[in-house]
C-alpha positions in Angstrom: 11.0 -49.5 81.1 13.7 -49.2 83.6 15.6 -52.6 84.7 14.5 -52.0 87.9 11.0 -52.1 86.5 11.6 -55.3 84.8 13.4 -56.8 87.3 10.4 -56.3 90.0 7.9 -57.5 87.3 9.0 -60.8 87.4 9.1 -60.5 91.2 7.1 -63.9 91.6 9.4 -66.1 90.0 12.6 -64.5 91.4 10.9 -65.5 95.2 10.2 -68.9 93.6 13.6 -69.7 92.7 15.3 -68.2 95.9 12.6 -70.3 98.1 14.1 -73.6 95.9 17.4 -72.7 96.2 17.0 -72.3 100.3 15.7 -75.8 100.6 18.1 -77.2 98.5 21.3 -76.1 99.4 21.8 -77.1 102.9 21.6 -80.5 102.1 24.1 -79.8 98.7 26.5 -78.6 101.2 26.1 -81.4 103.9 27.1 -83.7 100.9 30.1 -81.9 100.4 31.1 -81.4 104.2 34.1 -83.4 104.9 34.8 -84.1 101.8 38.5 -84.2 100.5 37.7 -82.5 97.1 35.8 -80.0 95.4 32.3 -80.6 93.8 32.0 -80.4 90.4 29.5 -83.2 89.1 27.4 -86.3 90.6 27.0 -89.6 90.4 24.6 -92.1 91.8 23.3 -89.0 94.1 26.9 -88.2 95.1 29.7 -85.3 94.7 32.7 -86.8 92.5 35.2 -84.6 91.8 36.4 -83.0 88.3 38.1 -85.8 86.1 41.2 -84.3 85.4 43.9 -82.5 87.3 42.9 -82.7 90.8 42.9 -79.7 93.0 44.1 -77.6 89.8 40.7 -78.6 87.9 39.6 -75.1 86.1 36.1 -75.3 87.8 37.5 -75.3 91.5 36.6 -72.0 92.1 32.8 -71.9 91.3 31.8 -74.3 94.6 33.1 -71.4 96.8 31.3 -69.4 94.3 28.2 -71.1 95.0 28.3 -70.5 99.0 29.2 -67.5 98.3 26.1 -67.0 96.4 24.2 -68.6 98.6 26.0 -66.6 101.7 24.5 -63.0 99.7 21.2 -64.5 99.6 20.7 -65.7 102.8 23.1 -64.7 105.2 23.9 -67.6 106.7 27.4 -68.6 108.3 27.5 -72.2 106.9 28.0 -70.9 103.3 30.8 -68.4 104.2 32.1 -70.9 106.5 32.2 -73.6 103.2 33.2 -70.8 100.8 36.5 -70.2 102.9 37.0 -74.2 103.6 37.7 -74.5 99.2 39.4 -71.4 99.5 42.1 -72.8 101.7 41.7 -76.2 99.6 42.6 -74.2 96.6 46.3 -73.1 97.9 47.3 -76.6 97.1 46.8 -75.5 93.4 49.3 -73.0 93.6 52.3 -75.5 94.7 50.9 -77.4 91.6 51.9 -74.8 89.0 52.4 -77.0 86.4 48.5 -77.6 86.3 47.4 -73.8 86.1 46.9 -72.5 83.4 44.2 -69.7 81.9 41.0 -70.3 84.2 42.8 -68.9 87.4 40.3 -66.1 87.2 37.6 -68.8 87.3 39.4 -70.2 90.3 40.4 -67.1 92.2 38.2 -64.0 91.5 34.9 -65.7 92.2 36.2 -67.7 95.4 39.0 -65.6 97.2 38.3 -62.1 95.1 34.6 -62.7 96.5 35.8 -63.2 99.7 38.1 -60.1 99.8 35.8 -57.9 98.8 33.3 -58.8 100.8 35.0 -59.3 104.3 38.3 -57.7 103.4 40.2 -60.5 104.5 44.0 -60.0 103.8 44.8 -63.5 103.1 41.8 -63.5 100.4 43.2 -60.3 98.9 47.1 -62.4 98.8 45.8 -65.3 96.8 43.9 -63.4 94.5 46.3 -60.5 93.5 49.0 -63.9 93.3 46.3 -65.2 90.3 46.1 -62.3 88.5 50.2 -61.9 88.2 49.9 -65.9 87.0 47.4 -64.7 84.3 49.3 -61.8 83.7 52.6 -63.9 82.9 50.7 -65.8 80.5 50.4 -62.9 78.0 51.9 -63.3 74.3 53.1 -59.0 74.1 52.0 -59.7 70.4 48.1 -59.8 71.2 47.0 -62.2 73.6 46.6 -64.3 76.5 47.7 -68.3 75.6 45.6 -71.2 76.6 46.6 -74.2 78.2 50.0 -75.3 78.6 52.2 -78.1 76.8 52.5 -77.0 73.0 49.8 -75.0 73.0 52.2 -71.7 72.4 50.0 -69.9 70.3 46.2 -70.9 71.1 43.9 -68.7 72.9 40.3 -69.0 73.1 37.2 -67.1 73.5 36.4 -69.0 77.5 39.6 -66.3 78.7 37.1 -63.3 77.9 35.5 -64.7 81.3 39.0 -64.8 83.7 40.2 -60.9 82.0 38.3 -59.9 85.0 40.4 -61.1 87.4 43.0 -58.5 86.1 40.7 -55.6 85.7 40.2 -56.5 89.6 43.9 -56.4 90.0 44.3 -53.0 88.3 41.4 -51.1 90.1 43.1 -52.5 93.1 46.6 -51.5 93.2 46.7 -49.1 90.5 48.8 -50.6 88.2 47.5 -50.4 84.5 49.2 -52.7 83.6 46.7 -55.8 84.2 44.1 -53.7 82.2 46.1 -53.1 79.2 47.0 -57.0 79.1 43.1 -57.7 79.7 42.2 -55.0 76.9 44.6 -55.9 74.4 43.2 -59.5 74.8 39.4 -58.3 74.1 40.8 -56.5 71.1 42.2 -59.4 69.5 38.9 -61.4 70.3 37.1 -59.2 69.1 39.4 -59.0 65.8 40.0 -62.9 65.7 37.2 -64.9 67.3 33.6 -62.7 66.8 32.3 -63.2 63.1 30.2 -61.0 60.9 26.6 -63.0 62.0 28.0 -62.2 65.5 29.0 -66.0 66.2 32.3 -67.0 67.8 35.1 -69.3 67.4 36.0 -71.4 70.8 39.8 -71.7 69.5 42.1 -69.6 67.2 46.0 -71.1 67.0 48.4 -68.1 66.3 51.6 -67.9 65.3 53.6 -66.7 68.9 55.6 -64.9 67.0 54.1 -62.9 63.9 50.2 -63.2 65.2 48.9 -65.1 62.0 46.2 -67.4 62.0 47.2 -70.8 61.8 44.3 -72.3 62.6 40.3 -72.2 64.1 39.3 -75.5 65.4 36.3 -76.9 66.6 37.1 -77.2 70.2 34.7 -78.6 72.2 31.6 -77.7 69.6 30.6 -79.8 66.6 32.6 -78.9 63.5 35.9 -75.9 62.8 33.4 -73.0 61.6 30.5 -74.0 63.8 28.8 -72.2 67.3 29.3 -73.9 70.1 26.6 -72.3 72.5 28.5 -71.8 75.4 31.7 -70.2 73.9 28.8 -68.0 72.3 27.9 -67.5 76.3 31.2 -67.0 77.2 32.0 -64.1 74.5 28.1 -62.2 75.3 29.0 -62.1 78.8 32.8 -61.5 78.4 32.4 -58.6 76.5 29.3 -57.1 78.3 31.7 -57.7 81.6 35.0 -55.9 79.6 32.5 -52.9 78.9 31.6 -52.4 82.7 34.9 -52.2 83.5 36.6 -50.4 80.8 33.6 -48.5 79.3 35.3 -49.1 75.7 31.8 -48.9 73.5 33.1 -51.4 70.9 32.6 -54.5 73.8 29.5 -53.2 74.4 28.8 -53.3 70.8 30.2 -56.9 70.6 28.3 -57.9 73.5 24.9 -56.9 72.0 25.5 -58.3 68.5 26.4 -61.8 70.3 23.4 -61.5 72.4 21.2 -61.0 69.5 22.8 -64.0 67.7 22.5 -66.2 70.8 18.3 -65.1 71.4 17.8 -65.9 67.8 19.2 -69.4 67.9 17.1 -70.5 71.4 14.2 -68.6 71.4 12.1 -71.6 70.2 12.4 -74.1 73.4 14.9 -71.6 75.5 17.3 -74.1 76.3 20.5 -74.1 73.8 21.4 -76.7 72.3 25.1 -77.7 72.5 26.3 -76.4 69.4 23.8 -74.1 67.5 25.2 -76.3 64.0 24.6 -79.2 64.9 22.5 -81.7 62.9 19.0 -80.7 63.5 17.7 -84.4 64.5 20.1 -83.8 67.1 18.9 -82.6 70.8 22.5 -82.8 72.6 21.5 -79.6 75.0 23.9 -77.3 77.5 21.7 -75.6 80.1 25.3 -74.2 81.1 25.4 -72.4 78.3 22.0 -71.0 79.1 22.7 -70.1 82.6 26.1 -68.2 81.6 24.6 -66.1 79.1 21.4 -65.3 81.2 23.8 -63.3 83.2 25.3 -62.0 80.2 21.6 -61.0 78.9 20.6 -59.6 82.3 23.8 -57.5 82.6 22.8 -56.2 78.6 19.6 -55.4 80.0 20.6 -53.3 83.1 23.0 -51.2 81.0 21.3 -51.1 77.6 17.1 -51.1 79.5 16.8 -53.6 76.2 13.7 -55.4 77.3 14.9 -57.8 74.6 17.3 -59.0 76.8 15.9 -59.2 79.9 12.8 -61.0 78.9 15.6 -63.7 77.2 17.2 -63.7 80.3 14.1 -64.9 82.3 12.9 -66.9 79.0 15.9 -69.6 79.4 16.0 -69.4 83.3 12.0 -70.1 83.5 12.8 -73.3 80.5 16.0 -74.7 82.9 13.7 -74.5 86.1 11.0 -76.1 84.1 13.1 -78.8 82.2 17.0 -79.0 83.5 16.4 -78.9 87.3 16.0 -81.4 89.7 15.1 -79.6 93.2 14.9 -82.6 95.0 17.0 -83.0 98.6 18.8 -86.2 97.3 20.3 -84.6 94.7 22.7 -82.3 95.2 23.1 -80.1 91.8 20.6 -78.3 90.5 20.9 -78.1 86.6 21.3 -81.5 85.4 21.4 -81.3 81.0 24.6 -79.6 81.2 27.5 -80.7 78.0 31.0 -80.5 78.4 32.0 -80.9 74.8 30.0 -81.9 71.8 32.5 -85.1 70.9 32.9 -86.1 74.7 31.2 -88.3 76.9 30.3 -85.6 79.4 26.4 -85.2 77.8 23.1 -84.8 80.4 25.3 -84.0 83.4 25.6 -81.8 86.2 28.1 -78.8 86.3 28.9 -76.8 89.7 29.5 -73.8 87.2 25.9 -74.2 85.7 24.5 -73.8 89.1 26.7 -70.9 89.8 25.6 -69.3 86.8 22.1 -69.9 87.6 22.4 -68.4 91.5 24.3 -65.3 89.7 21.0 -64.7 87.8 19.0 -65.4 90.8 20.9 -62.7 92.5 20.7 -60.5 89.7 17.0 -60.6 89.3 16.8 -59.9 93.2 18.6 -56.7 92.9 21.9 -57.9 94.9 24.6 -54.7 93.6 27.8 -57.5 94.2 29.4 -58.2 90.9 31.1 -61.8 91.3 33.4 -60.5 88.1 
């Protein structure tokens, strides 16, 4: 079976969630209309902002994504017109250097980069090909991009297999191979240093910045050093499906697939993932996130591989999250709502603006919509 042929027999549910997504969104976007921040969660019914860092918070970009999103699937003005209002609230961000750090992709590619290459806007085109020289000058020649900022010389982690896109963009754009090297060298060493032999991945590996050992693998924002934090599982089966469509190096592909078959083996009884595939088994901390990202990694898999595996995961976890992590109700202005931050924060059972990004992505994916947000 073709992916077209999958993707048009589950034609019904794809209308569903489109139809649920055009009530809900206009009055999502009237609650963020005038306001003097970005969305990224809610509370008591209302946007709040991201808790740390202000305009330079790493999820900044995936509002605009969202109108964006929502702009492809219906067409109408308002959502552009939103989309480019962030945008132009994200510039602050850039005379706030000392805040960026790896997630400009995140913030750029999927706000401005979207915008660029779908109106051609020259301005768009400026403050993305300004992000991808930022992410550029954070690469280590030794191996890798570095996370974070502060004393965090030699960490990198498997989230930045998401932002190499943003320099695969800069290198088809102008050229220059140089932004495709860095990107590539980077997958190599995840590949190398993060993906292990059941096809599970670390979230952080601490080099040496100068000889490239090991120093250390911590837990990150999962459960325990050595566990599988679901998302940063999400993260690598999408990264590495995305590095493949750009590069067409078989070894991501490769990675991709033997992440995605680790990931469908630890969800398939509920669909939802849990926060940290090792955690204690009495305990039901859940990430729809996690879900949502790697539903576009699956669905992605499927339209390159024609794996029905991975399609019919792909529509598995996005029929549980409508079923169990959604509130489509006007008052509320996100969407998936049992969405984790971290496994040892306080950020459990909330609402993401990247969750619902994710979710749209798939939405748009299972419509047929060619745009590639990465």
């Amino acid at each position: 079976m073709t992916f077209e042929q999958m993707r048009l027999a589950c034609a019904d549910f794809t209308q569903e969630m489109s139809e649920k997504l055009k009530a809900k969104m206009p009055n999502a976007l009237r609650k963020a209309q005038g306001l003097d921040f970005i969305p990224y969660t809610v509370k008591d019914g209302a946007w709040q902002p991201g808790p740390f860092d202000g305009i330079c918070w790493w999820t900044n970009g995936f509002w605009p994504g969202e109108m964006w999103a929502m702009y492809r699937m219906t067409g109408e003005e308002m959502y552009k017109d939103e989309a480019i209002r962030a945008e132009e609230m994200l510039d602050d961000a850039f005379r706030d250097y000392d805040h960026l750090h790896h997630d400009v992709g995140f913030m750029w590619l999927i706000s401005s980069g979207a915008h660029f290459r779908m109106t051609g806007d020259d301005a768009a085109r400026k403050r993305t090909q300004l992000a991808a020289n930022l992410l550029a000058g954070r690469f280590n020649p030794l191996g890798f991009i570095r996370a974070w900022n502060g004393d965090c010389t030699g960490w990198a982690i498997i989230d930045c297999m998401m932002n190499l896109n943003l320099l695969y963009w800069a290198s088809d754009y102008t050229g220059d191979p140089r932004f495709k090297r860095i990107a590539m060298t980077h997958a190599d060493t995840a590949m190398k240093h993060f993906i292990r032999a059941d096809g599970s991945s670390n979230h952080i590996v601490v080099f040496d910045p100068e000889t490239m050992d090991v120093l250390d693998v911590p837990a990150g924002q999962g459960y325990a050093p050595g566990s599988s934090w679901s998302r940063g599982q999400a993260w690598a089966l999408y990264g590495f499906a995305l590095s493949y469509l750009h590069t067409g190096k078989q070894d991501y592909l490769d990675t991709a697939c033997r992440v995605a078959e680790t990931f469908i083996g630890q969800v398939k009884e509920d669909w939802i993932p849990r926060c940290d595939f090792c955690q204690p088994a009495d305990d039901d901390l859940k990430d729809a996130c996690a879900g949502a990202v790697a539903a576009c990694g699956l669905l992605e898999l499927a339209r390159i591989t024609e794996n029905p595996s991975y399609f019919d995961a792909a529509v598995q976890m996005l029929r549980a999250m409508d079923a169990s992590c959604a509130d489509w109700s006007a008052a509320y202005p996100a969407i998936l709502t049992n969405c984790t931050g971290s496994y040892h924060g306080n950020d459990h059972n909330i609402a993401m603006n990247y969750a619902d990004f994710y979710f749209m992505e798939a939405i748009l994916k299972l419509q047929g919509d060619p745009f590639l947000f990465w």
